[in-house]
C-alpha positions in Angstrom: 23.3 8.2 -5.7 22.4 8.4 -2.3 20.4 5.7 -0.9 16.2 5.9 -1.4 13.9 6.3 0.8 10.5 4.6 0.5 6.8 4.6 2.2 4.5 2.6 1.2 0.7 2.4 2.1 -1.9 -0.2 2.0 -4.1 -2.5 3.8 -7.3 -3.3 5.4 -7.1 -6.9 3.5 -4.6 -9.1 1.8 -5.6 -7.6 -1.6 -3.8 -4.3 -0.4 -1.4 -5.4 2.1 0.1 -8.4 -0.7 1.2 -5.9 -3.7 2.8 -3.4 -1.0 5.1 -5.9 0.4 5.8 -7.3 -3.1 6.7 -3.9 -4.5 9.0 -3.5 -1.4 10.7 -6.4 -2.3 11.0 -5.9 -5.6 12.7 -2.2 -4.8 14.8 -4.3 -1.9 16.6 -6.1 -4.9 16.9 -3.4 -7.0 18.4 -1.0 -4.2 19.6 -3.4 -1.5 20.7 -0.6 0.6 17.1 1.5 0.5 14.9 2.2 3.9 11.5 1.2 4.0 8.9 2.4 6.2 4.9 0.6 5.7 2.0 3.0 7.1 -1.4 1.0 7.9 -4.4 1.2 9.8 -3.9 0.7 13.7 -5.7 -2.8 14.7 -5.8 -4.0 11.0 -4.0 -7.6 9.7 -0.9 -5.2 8.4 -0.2 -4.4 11.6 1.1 -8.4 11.9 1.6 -9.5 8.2 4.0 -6.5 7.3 6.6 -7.1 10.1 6.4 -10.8 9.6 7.9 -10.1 5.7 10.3 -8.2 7.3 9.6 -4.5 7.0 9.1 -1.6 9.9 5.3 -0.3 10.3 3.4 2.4 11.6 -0.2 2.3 13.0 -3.2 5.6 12.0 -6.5 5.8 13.6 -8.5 5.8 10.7 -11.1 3.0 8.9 -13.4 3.2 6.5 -16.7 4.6 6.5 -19.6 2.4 7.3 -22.9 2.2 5.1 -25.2 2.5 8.1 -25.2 5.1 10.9 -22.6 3.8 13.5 -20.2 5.4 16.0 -17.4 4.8 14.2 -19.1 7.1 10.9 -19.4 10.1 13.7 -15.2 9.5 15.1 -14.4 9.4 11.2 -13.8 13.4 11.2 -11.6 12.8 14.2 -9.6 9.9 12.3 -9.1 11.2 9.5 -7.2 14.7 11.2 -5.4 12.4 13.6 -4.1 10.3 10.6 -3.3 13.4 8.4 -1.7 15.2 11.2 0.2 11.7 11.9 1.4 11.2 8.2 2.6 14.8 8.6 4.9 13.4 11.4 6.1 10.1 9.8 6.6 11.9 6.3 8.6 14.5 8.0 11.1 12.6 10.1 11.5 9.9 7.2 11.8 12.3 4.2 10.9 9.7 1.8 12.0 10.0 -2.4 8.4 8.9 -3.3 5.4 7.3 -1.5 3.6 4.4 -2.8 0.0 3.4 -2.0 -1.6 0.3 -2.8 -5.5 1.2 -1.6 -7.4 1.0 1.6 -7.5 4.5 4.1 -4.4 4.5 5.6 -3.0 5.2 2.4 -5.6 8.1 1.6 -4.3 10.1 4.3 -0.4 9.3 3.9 -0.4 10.2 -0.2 -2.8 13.1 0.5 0.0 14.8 2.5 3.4 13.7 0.8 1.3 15.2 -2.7 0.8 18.1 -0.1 4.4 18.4 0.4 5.3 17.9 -3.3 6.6 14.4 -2.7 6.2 12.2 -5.7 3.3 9.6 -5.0 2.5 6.4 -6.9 -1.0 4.7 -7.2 -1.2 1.1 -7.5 -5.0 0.3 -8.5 -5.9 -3.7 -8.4 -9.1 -3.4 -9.2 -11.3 -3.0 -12.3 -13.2 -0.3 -10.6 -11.5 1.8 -8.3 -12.3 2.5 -4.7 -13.1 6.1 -3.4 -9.7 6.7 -2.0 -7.3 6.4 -5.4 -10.2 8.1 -7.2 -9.8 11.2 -4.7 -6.2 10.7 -5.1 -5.6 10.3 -8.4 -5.4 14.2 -9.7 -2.5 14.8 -7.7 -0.6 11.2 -8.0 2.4 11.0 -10.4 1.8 7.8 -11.6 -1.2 5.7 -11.8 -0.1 2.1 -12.2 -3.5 -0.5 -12.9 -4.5 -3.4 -13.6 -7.7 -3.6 -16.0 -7.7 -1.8 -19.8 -10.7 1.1 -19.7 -9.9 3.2 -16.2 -9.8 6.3 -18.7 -13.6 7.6 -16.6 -11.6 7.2 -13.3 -8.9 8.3 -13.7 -6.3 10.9 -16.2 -5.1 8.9 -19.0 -1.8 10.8 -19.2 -1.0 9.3 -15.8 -1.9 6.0 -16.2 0.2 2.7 -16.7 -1.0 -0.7 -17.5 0.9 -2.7 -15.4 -1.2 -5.9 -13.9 -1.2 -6.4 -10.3 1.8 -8.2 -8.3 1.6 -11.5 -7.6 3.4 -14.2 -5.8 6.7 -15.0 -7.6 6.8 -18.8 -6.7 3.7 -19.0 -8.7 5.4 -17.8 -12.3 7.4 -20.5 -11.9 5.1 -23.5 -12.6 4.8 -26.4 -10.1 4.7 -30.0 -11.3 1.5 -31.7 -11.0 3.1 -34.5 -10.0 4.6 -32.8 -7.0 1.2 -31.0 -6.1 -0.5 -34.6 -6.0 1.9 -35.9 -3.7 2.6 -33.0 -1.8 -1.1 -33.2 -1.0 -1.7 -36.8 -1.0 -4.3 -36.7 -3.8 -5.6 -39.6 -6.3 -3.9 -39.3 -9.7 -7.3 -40.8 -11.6 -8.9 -38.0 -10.0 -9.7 -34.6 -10.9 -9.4 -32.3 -8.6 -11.6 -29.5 -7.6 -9.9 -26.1 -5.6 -12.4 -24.0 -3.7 -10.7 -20.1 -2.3 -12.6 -18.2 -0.1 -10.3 -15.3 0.4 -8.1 -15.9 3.7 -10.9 -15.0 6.0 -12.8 -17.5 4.4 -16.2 -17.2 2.3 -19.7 -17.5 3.9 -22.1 -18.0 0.7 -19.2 -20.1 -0.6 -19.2 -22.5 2.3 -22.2 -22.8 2.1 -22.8 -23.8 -1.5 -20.0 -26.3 -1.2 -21.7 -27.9 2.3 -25.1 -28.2 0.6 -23.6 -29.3 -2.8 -20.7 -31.8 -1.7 -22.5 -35.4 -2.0 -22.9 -34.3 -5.6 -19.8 -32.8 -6.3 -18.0 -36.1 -5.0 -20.4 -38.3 -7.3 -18.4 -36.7 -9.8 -15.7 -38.8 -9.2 -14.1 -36.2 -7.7 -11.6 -34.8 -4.9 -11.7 -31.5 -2.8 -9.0 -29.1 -1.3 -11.6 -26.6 0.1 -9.6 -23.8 1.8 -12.7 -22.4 4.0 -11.2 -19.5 5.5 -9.9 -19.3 9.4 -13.3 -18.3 10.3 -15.1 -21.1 9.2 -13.1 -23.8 9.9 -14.4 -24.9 13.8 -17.5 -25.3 11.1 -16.4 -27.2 8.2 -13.6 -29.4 9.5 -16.0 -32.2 10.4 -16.2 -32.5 6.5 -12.2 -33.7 6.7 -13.8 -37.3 8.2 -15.4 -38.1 4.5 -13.1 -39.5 1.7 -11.6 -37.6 -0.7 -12.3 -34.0 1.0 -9.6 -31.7 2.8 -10.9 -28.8 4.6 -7.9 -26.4 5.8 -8.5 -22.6 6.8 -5.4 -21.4 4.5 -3.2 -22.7 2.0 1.0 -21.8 2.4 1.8 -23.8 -0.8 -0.3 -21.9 -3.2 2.0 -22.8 -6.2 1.5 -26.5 -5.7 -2.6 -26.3 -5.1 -3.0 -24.3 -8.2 -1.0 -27.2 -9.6 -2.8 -29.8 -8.5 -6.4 -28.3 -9.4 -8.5 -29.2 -12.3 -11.0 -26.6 -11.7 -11.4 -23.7 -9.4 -14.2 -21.9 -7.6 -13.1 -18.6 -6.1 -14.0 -15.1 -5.1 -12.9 -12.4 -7.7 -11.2 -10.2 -5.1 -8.1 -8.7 -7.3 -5.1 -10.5 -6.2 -7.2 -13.6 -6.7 -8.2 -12.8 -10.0 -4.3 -12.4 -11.0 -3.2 -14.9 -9.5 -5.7 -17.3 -11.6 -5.1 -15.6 -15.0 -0.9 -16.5 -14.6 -1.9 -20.3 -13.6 -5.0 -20.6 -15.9 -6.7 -22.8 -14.5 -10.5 -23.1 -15.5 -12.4 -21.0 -13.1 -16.1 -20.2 -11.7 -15.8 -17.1 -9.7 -18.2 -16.5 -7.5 -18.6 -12.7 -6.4 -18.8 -11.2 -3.2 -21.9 -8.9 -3.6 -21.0 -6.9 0.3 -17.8 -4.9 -1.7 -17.3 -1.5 -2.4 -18.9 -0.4 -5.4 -19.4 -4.5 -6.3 -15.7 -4.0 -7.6 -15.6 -8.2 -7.2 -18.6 -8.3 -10.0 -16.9 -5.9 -12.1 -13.4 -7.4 -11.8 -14.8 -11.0 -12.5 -16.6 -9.7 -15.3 -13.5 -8.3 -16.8 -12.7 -12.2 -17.4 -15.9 -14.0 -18.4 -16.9 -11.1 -21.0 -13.3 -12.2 -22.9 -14.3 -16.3 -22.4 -11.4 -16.9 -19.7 -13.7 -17.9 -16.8 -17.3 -18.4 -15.1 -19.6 -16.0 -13.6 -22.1 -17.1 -10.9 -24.0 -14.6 -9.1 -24.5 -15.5 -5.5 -28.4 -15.3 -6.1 -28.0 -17.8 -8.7 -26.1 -20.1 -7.1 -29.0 -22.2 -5.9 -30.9 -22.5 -9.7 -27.4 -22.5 -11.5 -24.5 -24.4 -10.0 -25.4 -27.6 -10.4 -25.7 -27.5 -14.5 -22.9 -25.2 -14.9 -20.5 -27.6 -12.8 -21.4 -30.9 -14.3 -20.8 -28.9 -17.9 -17.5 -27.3 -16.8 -16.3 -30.4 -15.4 -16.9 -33.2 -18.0 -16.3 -30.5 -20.9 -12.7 -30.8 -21.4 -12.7 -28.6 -24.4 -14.3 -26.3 -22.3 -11.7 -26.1 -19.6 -9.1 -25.7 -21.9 -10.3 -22.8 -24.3 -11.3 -21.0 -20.4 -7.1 -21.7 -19.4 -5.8 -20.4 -23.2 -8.5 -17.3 -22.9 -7.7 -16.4 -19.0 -4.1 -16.6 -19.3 -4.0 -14.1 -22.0 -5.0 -11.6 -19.9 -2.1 -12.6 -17.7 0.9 -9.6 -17.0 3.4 -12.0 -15.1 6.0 -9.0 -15.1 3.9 -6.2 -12.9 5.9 -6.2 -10.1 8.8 -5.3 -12.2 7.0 -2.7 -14.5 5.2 -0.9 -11.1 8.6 -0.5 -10.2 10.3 0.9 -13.4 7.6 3.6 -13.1 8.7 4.0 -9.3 12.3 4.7 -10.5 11.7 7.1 -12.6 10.5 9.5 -10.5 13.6 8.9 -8.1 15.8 9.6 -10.8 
């Protein structure tokens, strides 16, 4: 067989960019002597975080369309012919076996044409509602891989796998708690609360932890409150109290989720995933400023089978205070939420994603 070819597409944020790189290297072992080439969005975090795992990318002019009447929204004709015209020129030259898109615009244009050219394409769908571009895409894809049960008004069920989303292999091999608390010099009579904004960090969530903290420590409780790199020039003062550590990211993600008693997070996809293989106890806390709420719908995916909390951020103020206390000195509680979220676990994704990849090479 002679050695395959791969593009993959995806980015804009760490939801899209994350499964493309973990696809890649899941094809990398099965095909050690395979070429890769990532396609993103000029000026967007894949631009940095794909060559850093290792893998060549090219840059399209395109982004997404605004919901107010900017000048980018008027160049968005212009973008979206450069990047076709551009994905033309990259398919060409590489001649990939199939292309692979994991959401966001760049991939929109780079599927469109290889389905154009009658190169087999592959969607990879994270969310429980998609986004405009796979739903635009999906007639002509091969294979639909997603992660959420009832997609059938979205997309054609003949196409469709239900595969999970990718997520971090360290983390389906389970840390020690006892490693997590030293690793991040925790008390062990403690229990310990996690707060995720997202890598950019949260706003709303900041916010609710700043206003709520004196109460949450009464609780006899400690934080690791990973506030996001935007946010931390505000928050870090916080670091000065006892048993709070503010940091804008996390690298050890396997030992926090070990170390956590209860989590408060967004319900962006990878997130969500991630959560349901640790299952830990969680409140998620939507983003409302998403593409068609897709963070509501994905968290209420969870709560509506028992495996976690929903908070609306316009509840937050009347809410999180009774909810909290509950959660937190309801053992019973946090345990039927773990048993309930990490049935909805699929630790093997990555692996089936790319069974369905194979076949179309073959």
């Amino acid at each position: 067989m002679k050695k395959p070819r791969f593009i993959i597409s995806g980015g804009g944020t760490g939801g899209h960019i994350y499964p493309a790189v973990a696809i890649a290297n899941e094809l990398k072992s099965r095909f050690p002597e395979a070429e890769f080439l990532f396609v993103g969005a000029k000026d967007k975090m894949e631009m940095q975080k794909v060559p850093q795992a290792g893998y060549a990318i090219k840059g399209l002019w395109i982004s997404g369309i605004q919901r107010k009447l900017t000048f980018d929204n008027a160049m968005f004709p212009f973008k979206l012919l450069s990047s076709m015209w551009n994905s033309f020129r990259i398919i060409k030259s590489f001649k990939p076996d199939v292309v692979i898109g994991t959401g966001g615009f760049a991939s929109g244009a780079v599927l469109k044409v290889a389905s154009m050219l009658n190169i087999p394409t592959v969607i990879q769908e994270q969310n429980s509602y998609p986004g405009i571009t796979n739903k635009l895409l999906a007639k002509k894809a091969n294979k639909i891989c997603v992660a959420y049960e009832n997609l059938e008004r979205f997309f054609p069920k003949d196409k469709m796998i239900l595969t999970g989303n990718p997520v971090r292999q360290d983390l389906i091999n389970e840390a020690s708690k006892s490693e997590a608390i030293a690793y991040f010099k925790l008390d062990a009579n403690k229990k310990t609360l996690l707060v995720l904004g997202g890598s950019l960090g949260a706003r709303r969530i900041n916010q609710l932890i700043e206003k709520e903290l004196d109460f949450i420590l009464s609780q006899n409780i400690q934080i690791i409150w990973q506030c996001g790199k935007l946010y931390l020039n505000d928050y870090s003062k916080y670091n000065e109290k006892e048993n709070v550590q503010v940091v804008a990211f996390i690298d050890r993600m396997d030992l926090v989720y070990a170390a956590a008693d209860v989590v408060i997070s967004r319900s962006g996809a990878s997130s969500v995933s991630e959560l349901c293989i640790v299952g830990e106890p969680t409140i998620f806390i939507p983003s409302p400023n998403v593409a068609e709420d897709h963070q509501t719908k994905n968290a209420k995916a969870i709560s509506d089978k028992n495996g976690a909390i929903l908070i609306k951020e316009s509840e937050l103020d009347t809410q999180f205070e009774t909810i909290f206390s509950d959660l937190i000195s309801d053992e019973k509680k946090q345990l039927e939420l773990s048993k309930n979220i990490m049935r909805l676990a699929k630790p093997n994704a990555t692996k089936d994603i790319v069974e369905e990849i194979i076949k179309l090479i073959n």
